[in-house]
C-alpha positions, 0 to 999 in steps of 0.5 A, spaced: 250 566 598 251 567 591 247 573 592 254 575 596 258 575 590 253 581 586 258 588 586 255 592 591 254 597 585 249 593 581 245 592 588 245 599 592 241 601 597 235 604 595 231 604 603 237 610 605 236 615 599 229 613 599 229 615 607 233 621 606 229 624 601 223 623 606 226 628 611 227 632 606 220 633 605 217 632 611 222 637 614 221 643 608 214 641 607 211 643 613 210 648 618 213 649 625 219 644 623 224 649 622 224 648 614 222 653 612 227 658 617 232 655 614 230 656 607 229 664 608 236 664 613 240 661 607 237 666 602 237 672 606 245 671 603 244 672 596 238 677 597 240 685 600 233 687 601 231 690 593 236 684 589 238 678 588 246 677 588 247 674 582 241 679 578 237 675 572 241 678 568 247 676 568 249 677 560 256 673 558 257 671 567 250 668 566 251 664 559 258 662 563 255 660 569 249 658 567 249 656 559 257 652 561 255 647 566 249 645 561 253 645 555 259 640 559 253 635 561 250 635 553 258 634 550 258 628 556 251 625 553 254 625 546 260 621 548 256 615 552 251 615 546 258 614 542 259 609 546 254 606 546 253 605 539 261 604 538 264 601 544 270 598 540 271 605 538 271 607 545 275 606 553 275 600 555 273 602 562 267 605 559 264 599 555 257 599 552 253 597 559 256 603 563 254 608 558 248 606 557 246 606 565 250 612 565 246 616 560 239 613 562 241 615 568 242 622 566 235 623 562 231 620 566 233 624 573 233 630 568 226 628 565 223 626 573 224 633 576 222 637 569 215 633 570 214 634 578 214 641 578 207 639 575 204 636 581 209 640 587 207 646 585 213 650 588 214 657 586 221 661 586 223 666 590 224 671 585 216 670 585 215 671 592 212 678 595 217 678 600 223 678 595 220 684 592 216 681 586 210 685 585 202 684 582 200 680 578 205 676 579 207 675 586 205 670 591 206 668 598 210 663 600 207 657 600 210 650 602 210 643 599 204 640 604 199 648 603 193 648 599 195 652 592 191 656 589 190 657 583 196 659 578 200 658 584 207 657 580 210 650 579 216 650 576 221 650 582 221 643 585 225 640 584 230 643 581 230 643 574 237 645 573 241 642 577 238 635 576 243 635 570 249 636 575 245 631 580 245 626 574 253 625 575 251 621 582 250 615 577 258 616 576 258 612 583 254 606 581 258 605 574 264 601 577 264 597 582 272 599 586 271 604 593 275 609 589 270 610 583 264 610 587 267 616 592 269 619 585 262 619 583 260 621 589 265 629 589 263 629 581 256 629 582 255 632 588 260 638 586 257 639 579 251 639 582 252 643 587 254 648 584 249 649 579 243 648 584 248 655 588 249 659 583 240 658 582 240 660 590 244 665 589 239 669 584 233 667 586 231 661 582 230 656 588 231 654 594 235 651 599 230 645 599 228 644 592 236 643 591 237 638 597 231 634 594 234 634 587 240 632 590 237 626 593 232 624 588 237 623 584 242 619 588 234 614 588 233 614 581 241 612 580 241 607 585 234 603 582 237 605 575 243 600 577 239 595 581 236 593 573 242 594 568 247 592 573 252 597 571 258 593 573 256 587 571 261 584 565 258 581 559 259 581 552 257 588 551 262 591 556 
């Protein structure tokens, strides 16, 4: 029964994202499925046949687009180490334990699916002979679960990119009333999801890898929360 009064954000489900990201991966990462349709139908609205609809140089649209989002999240980053180190210089509906969560949270889903790419080995549209790419460097499209061969690209799954933007999902675990938690969720899901399309949209990814950020996120964030306890009041909150 005392187990009862813990806030739902310090003790989230980790079965349901865990569940969801195996479907993810179990519908993208084989054939017959229809995954991979899925994937090239979603692309084909950014590819007309010889480019992608955002090309890989952008110029000041592509610093814009690509460069802002990731500037926002690093000025974010600063304020929860300011946080951190003066909580009494900061809001009182921060605190130290919801910003150091909050900034874990942000590196380690960043650090996780920089580092997974290694062992996936995904490759990006942009690599893939049916998108125009020509030798040396171009391959065939290969999913999760197929044998790679070797030099087979690694850098597309998960998305690097977005998993910044994903890292906002933490937000949802940080307070504990239901207006919060569906705050974190519209943040982290919009954030991301904008940075995850605008790489879609020029080749970077895939449909899939983007949807499996998004939900290896929403996993390392609730785990995360099960330890620091977010909302748990202390001294240090």
């Amino acid at each position: 029964m005392a187990d009862s009064k813990i806030p739902y954000v310090n003790r989230p489900s980790v079965a349901l994202p865990a569940l969801v990201l195996a479907g993810i991966i179990g519908f993208f990462g084989f054939h017959g499925t229809g995954g991979e349709w899925l994937d090239f139908q979603v692309q084909s609205w950014f590819w007309n046949g010889s480019d992608w609809l955002i090309p890989k140089d952008a110029g000041w649209f592509h610093r814009l687009a690509y460069d802002g989002p990731k500037v926002g999240l690093i000025l974010f980053a600063v304020g929860l180490l300011w946080a951190i180190a003066f909580p009494a210089l900061s809001p009182s509906w921060l605190g130290r334990r919801r910003a150091v969560f909050l900034f874990v949270s942000m590196a380690v889903i960043a650090l996780t699916c920089t580092q997974l790419r290694d062992v996936t080995q995904m490759a990006t549209p942009r690599a893939l002979k049916v998108y125009g790419a020509v030798a040396p460097n171009a391959w065939e499209h290969l999913l999760l679960f197929d044998a790679k061969p070797v030099g087979y690209p690694s850098n597309a799954f998960p998305a690097g990119h977005a998993s910044g933007g994903f890292a906002l999902l933490s937000l949802a675990f940080a307070w504990g009333t239901p207006s919060a938690r569906l705050r974190g969720v519209l943040i982290g899901c919009l954030y991301g999801g904008a940075m995850g399309l605008y790489q879609i949209a020029r080749g970077e990814h895939f449909l899939s890898h983007t949807l499996a950020t998004a939900v290896l996120a929403w996993l390392i964030a609730a785990c995360l929360a099960r330890w620091l306890k977010p909302d748990e009041i202390s001294s240090t909150s």
